[in-house]
C-alpha positions in Angstrom: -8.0 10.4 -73.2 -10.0 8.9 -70.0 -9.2 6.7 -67.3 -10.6 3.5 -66.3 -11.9 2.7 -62.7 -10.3 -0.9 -61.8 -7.7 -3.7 -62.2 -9.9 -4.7 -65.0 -12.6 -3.1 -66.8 -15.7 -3.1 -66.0 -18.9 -3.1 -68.1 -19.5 0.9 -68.0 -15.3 1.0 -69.7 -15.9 -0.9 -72.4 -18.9 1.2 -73.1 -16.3 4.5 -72.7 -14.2 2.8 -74.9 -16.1 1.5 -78.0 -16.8 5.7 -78.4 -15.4 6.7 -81.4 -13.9 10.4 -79.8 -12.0 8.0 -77.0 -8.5 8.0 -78.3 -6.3 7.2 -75.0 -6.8 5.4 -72.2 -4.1 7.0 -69.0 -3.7 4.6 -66.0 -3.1 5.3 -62.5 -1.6 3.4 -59.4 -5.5 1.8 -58.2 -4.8 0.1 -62.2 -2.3 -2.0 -60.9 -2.1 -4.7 -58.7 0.6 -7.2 -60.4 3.0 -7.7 -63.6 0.2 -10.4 -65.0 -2.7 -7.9 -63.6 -1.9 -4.7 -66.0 -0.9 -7.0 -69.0 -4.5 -8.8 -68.8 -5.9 -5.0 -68.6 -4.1 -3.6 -71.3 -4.4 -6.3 -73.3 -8.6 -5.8 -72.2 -8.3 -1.9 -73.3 -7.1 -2.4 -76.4 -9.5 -5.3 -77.4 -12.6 -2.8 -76.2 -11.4 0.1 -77.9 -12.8 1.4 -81.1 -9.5 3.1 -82.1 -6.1 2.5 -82.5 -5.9 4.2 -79.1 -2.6 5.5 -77.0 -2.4 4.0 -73.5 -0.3 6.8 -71.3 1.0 6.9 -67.2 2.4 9.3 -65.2 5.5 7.2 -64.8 8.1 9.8 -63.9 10.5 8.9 -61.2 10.7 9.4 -58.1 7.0 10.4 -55.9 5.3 10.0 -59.3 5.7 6.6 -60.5 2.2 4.9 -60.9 3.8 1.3 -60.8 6.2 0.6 -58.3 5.9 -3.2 -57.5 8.3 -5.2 -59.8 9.3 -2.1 -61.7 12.6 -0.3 -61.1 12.5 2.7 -58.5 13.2 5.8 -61.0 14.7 8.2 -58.9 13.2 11.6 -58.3 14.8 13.9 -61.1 15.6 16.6 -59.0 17.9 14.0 -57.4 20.3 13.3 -59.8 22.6 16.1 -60.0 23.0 16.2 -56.0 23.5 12.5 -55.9 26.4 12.7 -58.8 27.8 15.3 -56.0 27.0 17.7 -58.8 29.6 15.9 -61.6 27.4 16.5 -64.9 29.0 13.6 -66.8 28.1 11.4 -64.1 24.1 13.1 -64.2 24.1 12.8 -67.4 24.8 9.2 -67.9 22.3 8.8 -64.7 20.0 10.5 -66.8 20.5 8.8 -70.0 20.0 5.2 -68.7 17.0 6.0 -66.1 14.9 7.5 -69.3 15.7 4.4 -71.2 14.7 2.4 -68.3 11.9 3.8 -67.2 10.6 3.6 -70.6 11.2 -0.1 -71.9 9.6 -1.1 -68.7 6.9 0.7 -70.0 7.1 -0.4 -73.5 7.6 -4.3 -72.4 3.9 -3.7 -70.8 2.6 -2.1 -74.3 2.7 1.3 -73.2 2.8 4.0 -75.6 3.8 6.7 -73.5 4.9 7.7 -70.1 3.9 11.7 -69.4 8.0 13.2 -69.3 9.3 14.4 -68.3 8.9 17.1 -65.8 10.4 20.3 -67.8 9.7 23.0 -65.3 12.2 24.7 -63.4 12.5 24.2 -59.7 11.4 27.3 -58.5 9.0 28.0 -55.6 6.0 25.7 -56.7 5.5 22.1 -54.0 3.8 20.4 -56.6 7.0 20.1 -59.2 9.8 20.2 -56.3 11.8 17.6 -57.0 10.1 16.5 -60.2 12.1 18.9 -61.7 16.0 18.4 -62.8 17.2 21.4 -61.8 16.1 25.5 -61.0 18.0 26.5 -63.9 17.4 26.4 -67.4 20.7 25.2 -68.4 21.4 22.5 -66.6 18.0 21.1 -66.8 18.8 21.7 -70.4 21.5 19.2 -70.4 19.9 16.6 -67.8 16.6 16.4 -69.8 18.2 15.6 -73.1 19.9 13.2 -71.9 16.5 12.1 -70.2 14.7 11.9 -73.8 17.8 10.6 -75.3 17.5 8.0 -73.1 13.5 7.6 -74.0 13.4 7.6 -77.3 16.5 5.1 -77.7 14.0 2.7 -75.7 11.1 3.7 -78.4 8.9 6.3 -76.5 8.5 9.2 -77.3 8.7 12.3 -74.3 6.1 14.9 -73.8 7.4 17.6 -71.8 6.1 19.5 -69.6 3.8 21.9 -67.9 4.7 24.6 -70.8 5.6 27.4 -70.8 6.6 26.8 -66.8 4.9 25.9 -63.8 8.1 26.2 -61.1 7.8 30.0 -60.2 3.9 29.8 -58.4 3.3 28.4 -55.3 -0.1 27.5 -55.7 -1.2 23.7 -56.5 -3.5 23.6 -60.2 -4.8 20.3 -58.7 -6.9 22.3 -56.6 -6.2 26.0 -57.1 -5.8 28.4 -60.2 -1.9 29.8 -60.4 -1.2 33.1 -61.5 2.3 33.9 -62.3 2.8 37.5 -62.7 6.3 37.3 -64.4 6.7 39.5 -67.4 6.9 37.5 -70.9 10.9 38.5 -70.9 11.5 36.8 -67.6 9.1 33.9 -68.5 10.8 33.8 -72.0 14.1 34.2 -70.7 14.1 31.0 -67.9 10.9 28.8 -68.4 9.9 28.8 -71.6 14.2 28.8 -72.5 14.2 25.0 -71.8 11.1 23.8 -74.1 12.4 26.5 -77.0 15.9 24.8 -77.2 15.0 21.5 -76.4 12.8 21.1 -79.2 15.5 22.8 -81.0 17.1 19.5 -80.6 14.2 17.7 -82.3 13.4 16.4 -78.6 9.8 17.0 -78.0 7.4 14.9 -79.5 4.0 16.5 -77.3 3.7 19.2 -75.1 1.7 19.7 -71.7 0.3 23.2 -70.7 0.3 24.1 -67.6 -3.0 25.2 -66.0 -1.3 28.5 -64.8 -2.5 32.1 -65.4 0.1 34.5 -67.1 -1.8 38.0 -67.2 1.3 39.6 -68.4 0.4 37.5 -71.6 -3.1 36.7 -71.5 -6.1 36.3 -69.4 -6.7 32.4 -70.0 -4.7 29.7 -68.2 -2.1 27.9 -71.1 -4.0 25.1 -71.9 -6.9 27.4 -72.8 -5.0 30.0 -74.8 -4.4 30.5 -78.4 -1.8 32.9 -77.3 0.1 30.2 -75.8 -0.3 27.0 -78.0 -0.6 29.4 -81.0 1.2 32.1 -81.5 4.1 31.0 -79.3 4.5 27.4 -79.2 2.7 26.6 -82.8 4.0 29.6 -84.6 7.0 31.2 -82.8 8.4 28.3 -81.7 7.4 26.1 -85.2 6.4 23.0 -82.7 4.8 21.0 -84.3 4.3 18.2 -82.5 1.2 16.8 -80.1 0.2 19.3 -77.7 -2.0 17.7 -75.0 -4.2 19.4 -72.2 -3.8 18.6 -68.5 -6.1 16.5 -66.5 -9.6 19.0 -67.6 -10.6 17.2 -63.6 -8.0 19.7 -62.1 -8.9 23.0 -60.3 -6.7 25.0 -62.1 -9.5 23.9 -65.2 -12.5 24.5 -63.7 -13.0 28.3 -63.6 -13.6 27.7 -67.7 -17.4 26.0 -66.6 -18.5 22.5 -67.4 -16.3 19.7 -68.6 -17.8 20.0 -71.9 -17.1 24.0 -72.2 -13.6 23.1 -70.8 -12.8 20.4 -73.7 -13.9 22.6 -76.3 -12.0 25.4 -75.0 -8.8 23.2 -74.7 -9.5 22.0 -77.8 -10.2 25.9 -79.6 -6.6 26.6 -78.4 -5.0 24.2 -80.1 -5.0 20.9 -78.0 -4.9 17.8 -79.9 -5.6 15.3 -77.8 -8.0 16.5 -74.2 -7.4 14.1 -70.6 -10.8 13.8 -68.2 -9.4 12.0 -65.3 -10.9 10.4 -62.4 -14.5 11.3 -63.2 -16.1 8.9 -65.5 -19.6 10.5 -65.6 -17.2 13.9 -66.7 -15.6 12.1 -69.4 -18.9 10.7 -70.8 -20.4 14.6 -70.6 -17.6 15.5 -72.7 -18.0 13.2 -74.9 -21.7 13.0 -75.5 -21.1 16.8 -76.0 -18.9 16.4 -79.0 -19.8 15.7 -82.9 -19.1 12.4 -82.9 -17.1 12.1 -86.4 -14.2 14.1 -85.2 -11.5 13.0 -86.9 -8.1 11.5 -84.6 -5.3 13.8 -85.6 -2.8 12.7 -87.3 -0.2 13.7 -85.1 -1.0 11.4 -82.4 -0.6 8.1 -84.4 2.9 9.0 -84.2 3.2 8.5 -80.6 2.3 5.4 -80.6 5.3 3.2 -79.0 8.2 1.4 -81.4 7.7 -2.2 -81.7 9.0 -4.1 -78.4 9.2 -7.4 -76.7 8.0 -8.2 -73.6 8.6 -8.0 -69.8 11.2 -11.7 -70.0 12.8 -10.6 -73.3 13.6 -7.3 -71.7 15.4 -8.8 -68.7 17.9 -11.3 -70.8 19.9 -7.8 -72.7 22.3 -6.4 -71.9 21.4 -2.9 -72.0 18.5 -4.2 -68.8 21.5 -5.4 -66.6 23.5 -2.9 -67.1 20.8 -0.2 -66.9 20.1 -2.7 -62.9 23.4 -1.9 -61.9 23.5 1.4 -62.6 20.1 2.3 -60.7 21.9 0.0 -57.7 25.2 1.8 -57.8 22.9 5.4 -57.5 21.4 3.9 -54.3 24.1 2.7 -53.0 
């Protein structure tokens, strides 16, 4: 999965694209400049890609919400609960209808998937603050179901993430290389708690690793161990589900050597489907560095978003305007 640079592609995407390893294309906040604007663009990916690809955001709610004019503001999720002065019916139903809304938005724009949501706990780390719904497991639990509830009623499915738990380290994998010292007990016990029992649940369709160090478990960051996406989440757990890698671009990633070495690393520990962001000339080294006849996993055509209608058939239900009043009665 790579990025592309515009409000509409240029010559050097569609080349990106027609690869046969491309199998995603994720957008960011400099892809959009209007409602027509990203419909035109998506609408240009999907014409210039080879594959039956996935288009994903980072659409969580809140400080991360790629595109903000003429979509509804999501709240942060680490709002809620305070908000709904801490009543969890009240949450929950916040909860519920927000995941829904966030993702037909998404859908009406032919958006597979938006990356959620946040699964970590809301420990000591800046970077998931209030991303997260709560700093205990069971509560976030409770408020994230209802979150993917919310989702998959829409037709998206939810990756959660950054397993097994990115709250409890300070440091930033964007542009440092966490190491949480935790034992596996404590990590099993509060982290890793939430993505056990919600997939449990049947929740979880993909997973995110966090680029975070657990030497108490193993030597390689998550998304570069087959302790991690093997023997725990693969095995232990029984996911079996999409497991994605985090952006290879980031810091936390870069310790593992070249973009190249880090996608096939990510990829010998089990990731399915491997993100180069916000380097194009990255995401052609990886895949120039690839056999080319790599087969698409069959777990990621089932991603792919439920059938929808667009942006104006959205608007006229029901479920939209009551969803509008809602998100207006949180803010006010």
């Amino acid at each position: 999965m790579l990025d592309v640079a515009e409000c509409e592609l240029t010559p050097d995407d569609k080349e990106l694209l027609d690869h046969p390893l491309v199998g995603g294309v994720i957008l960011f906040s400099r892809n959009y400049y209007d409602q027509k604007q990203l419909a035109e663009l998506i609408g240009q990916i999907r014409l210039s890609a080879r594959n039956n690809i996935l288009i994903g955001v980072d659409h969580e709610g809140g400080r991360v919400q790629r595109f903000r004019q003429g979509f509804s503001a999501i709240p942060a999720m680490g709002d809620i609960f305070n908000r709904s002065d801490e009543v969890m019916t009240k949450a929950e139903r916040y909860c519920d209808t927000f995941g829904w809304l966030m993702a037909a938005e998404c859908l009406a724009f032919d958006i597979d998937l938006s990356f959620a949501p946040v699964l970590d706990l809301n420990g000591v780390s800046d970077v998931i603050g209030d991303r997260s719904f709560h700093s205990k497991p069971e509560p976030l639990i409770n408020l994230a179901s209802h979150f993917i509830t919310g989702m998959h009623r829409a037709g998206m499915k939810a990756t959660g993430k950054h397993f097994p738990g990115h709250g409890n380290v300070k440091e930033d994998s964007h542009i440092a290389m966490p190491v949480d010292g935790r034992s596996l007990a404590q990590i099993t016990e509060l982290d890793m708690r939430v993505f056990t029992e919600l997939h449990a649940k049947g929740l979880l369709d993909g997973i995110m690793p966090a680029h975070v160090v657990y030497p108490e478990v193993d030597d390689m960051p998550a998304g570069f161990s087959r302790v991690w996406l093997q023997t725990y989440l693969r095995e232990k757990m029984n996911f079996d589900g999409v497991i994605f890698s985090d952006d290879l671009s980031m810091q936390g990633a870069a310790f593992i050597g070249d973009f190249a070495a880090r996608a096939k690393a990510a990829m010998h520990a089990g990731c399915d489907m491997v993100l180069v962001c916000n380097n194009p000339n990255a995401a052609a080294q990886v895949i120039d560095s690839l056999p080319s006849d790599i087969p698409i996993n069959p777990r990621l055509t089932k991603l792919a978003k439920a059938a929808s209608g667009d942006l104006a058939t959205l608007k006229k239900s029901q479920e939209y305007s009551s969803a509008q009043r809602l998100l207006a009665e949180y803010y006010n």
